[in-house]
N, C-alpha and C positions, 0 to 999 in steps of 0.2 A: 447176368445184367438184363434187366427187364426196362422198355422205357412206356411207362403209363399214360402219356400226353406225347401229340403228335411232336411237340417240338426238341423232345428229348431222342426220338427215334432212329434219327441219322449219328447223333453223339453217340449211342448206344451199340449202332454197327460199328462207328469208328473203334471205339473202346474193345469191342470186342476184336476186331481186326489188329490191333495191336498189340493188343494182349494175348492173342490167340485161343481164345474161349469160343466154344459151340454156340451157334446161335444166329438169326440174322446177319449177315454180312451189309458190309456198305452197296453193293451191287441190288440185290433186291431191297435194301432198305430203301431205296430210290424209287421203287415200283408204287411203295406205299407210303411216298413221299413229295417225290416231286410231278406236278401235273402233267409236265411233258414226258417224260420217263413213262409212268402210268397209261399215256394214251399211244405214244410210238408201240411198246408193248401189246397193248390190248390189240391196237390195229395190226399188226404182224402175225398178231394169232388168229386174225378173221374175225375178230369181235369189231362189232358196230361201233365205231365212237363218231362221234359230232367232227366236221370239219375242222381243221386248226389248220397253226403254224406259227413254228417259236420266232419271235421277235427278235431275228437277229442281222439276218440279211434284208434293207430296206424292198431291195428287186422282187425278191418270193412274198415277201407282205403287199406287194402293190400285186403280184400277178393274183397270190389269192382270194383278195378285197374286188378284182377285176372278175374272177371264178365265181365267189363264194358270194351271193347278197347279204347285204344288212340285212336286221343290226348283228351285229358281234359283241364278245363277251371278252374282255382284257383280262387276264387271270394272272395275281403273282403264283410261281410254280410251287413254294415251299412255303404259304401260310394256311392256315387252318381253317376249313368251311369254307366260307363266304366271307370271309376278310380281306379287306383288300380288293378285292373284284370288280371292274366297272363295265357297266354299258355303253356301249360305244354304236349309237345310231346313223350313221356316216362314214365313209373312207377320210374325209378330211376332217371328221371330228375326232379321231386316231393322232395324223402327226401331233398335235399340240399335247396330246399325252405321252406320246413317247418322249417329245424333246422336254419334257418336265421327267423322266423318269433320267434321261439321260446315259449312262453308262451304266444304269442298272437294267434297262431296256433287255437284257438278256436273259433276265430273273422272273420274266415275262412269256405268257404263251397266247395268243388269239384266237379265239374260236368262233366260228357261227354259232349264231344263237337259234336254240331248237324249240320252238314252243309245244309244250307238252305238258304232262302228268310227273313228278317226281317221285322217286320209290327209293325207298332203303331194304335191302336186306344184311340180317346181321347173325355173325357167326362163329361157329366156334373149329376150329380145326386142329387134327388129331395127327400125327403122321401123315400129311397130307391131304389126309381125307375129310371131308366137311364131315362131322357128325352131328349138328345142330346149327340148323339155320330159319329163319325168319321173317318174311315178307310184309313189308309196310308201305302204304300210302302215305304221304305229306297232304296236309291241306291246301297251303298256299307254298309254293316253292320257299325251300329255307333262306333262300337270294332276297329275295323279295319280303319275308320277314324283317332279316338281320337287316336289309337299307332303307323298306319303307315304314317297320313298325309295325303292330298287328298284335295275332294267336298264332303261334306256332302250334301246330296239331299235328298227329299222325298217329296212326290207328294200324290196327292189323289187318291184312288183307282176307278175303275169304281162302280157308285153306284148301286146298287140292285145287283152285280154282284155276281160270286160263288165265289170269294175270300173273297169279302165284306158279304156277306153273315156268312160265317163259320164264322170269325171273329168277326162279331154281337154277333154271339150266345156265342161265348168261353167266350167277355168280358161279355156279361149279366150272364154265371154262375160266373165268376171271382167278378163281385163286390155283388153278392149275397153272396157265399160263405166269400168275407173277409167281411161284415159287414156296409160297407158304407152309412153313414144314408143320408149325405147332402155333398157336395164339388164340388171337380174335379179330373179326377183321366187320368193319360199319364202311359198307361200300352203296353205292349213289350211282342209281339207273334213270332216264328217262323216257316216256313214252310218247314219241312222236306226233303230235295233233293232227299235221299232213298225212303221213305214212301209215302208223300205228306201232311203227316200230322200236323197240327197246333200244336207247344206245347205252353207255357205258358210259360216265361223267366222272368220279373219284372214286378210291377206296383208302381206308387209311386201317392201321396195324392196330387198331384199340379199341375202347368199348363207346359205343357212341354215347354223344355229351346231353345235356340239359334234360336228362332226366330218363334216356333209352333206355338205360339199366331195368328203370323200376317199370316202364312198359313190358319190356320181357318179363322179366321176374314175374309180374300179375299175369300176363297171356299164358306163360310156360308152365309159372314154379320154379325156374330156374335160373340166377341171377348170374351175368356172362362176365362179371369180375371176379366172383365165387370159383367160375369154373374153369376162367383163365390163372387163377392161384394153383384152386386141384391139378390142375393138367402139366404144370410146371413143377410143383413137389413132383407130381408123380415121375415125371422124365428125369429129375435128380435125382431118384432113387430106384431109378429102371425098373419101375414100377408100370401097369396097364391102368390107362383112363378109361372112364366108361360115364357117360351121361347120366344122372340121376333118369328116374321116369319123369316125363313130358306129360305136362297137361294139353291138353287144344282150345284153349278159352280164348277168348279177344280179350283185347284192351283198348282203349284210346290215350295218350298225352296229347295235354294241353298246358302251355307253357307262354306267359307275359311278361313283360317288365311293367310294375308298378307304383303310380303316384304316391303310395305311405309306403311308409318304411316297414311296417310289418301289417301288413293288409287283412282281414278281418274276413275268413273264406265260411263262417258259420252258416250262412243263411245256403249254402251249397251242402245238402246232407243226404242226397238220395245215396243209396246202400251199395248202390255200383261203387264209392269212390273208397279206392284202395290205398292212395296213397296222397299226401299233400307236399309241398317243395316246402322246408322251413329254410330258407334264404329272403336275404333283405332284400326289401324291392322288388320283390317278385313273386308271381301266385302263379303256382302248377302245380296241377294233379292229375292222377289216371284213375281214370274209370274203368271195370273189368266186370266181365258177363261170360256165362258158355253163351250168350247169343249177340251174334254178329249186327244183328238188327239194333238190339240193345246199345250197344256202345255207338252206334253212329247215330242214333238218337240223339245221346247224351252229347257227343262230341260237335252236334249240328244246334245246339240248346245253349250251350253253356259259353262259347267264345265271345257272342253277341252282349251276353251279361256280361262278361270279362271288360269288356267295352267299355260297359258300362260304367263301371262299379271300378274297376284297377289301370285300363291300360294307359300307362307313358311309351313318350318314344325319348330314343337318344340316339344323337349323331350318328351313324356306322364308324367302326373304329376300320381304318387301313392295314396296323400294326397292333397284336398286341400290346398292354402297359409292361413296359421296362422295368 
């Protein structure tokens, strides 16, 4: 049982727990599910995460709003990305969202808000061991995309580099610590603008969305749903996975939602561009270079046009459509 979207991943441990099948259990499915789960964890293993505190007990949410300064970040624990998630500027701009959550107020975590850098690495893991991982910049936090509208961007880091670097290490304690025997895991660091320091925000058990795949794929050669199939035939048939060869190239994605319904990305033809998004309403593409200069070029060019020429916005949704 394999579950390919994060909202399939807790059915897919239960399934497996009742059935009795090898695989994720409901215990670690939670690590790579629900928010609080995920950061109790990280924190117990000495990983850095952001202040919090789950929204259960009124008394520990006033003492940590009294501890922690504004703003704070309202988080549902089990929706996907940045769904649902609100800014909460105030201690008293909180109760009136709690008493509008009501008895669901426990399905909820609050966190200080960290201003920083956002980073993804993303990975492939073998027997517990990372054998292919990936370090990425965000341009504008995906938060801040998905509520105020914009270019979702994110580029590949310089490799061997001291960002890339830290990074490495945070996620190889990250998928030790939650348990990861086999998959892929699109996990979310930040770097602190006060301190400088990395914390630990989400990870989740799958391949990351709106187009990561084909960023990897261009930077690598190696595409991490291709590799999350290989690695799962091969463990059915106790059989040895092994990584194809790695390329070291860059990439950048750049990903909008768009005013036509099939937008018109012609006049965009410099020879970096590897791939285009064919979905309605939407223009994304990655741009790929061996030079790291190249694609931040491109990636600093091209959202401005985007602007231009395609960008809509629409409401933030709370809940996915039913």
């Amino acid at each position: 049982i394999i579950a390919l979207d994060d909202y399939d991943v807790e059915t897919a441990a239960d399934l497996r727990e009742h059935l009795r099948m090898p695989g994720m259990g409901s215990t670690t499915a939670r690590y790579f599910r629900d928010k609080l789960a995920m950061r109790v964890q990280a924190r117990d293993h000495g990983i850095a995460v952001p202040e919090f505190v789950h929204v259960l007990n009124h008394d520990r949410v006033r003492e940590f709003m009294e501890r922690v300064p504004a703003p704070y970040v309202l988080k549902p624990r089990s929706e996907a990305g940045s769904m649902g998630i609100k800014k909460i500027q105030s201690p008293e701009e909180l109760w009136p969202n709690l008493d509008f959550l009501g008895d669901r107020q426990s399905f909820y975590v609050l966190e200080q808000f960290v201003p920083g850098d956002v980073y993804h690495v993303d990975s492939v893991i073998w027997e517990r061991e990372i054998v292919f991982a990936v370090s990425h910049k965000y341009g504008m936090p995906p938060m801040s995309v998905y509520q105020g509208g914009g270019v979702f961007v994110t580029s590949t880091l310089p490799r061997g580099g001291e960002e890339d670097q830290a990074l490495q290490a945070i996620n190889q304690e990250i998928v030790r610590a939650f348990g990861m025997v086999r998959g892929v895991t699109h996990a979310e660091y930040i770097r602190s603008h006060d301190t400088g320091v990395f914390h630990f925000l989400e990870v989740a058990a799958r391949v990351g969305g709106a187009g990561t795949d084909k960023l990897i794929e261009h930077e690598s050669g190696a595409n991490p749903w291709n590799e999350w199939a290989k690695l799962e035939v091969a463990h059915l048939r106790g059989e040895a996975y092994a990584m194809p060869a790695i390329r070291q190239d860059y990439a950048g994605l750049m990903v909008c939602l768009a005013r036509q319904e099939w937008p018109d990305t012609s006049a965009y033809s410099d020879p970096e561009i590897a791939w285009r998004m064919p979905k309605d309403h939407h223009v994304g593409m990655v741009v790929a270079s061996p030079s790291y200069e190249r694609v931040q070029e491109l990636i600093a060019a091209y959202p401005p046009r985007f602007v231009q020429d395609f960008v809509a916005t629409a409401p933030p949704m709370d809940a996915p459509p039913r």
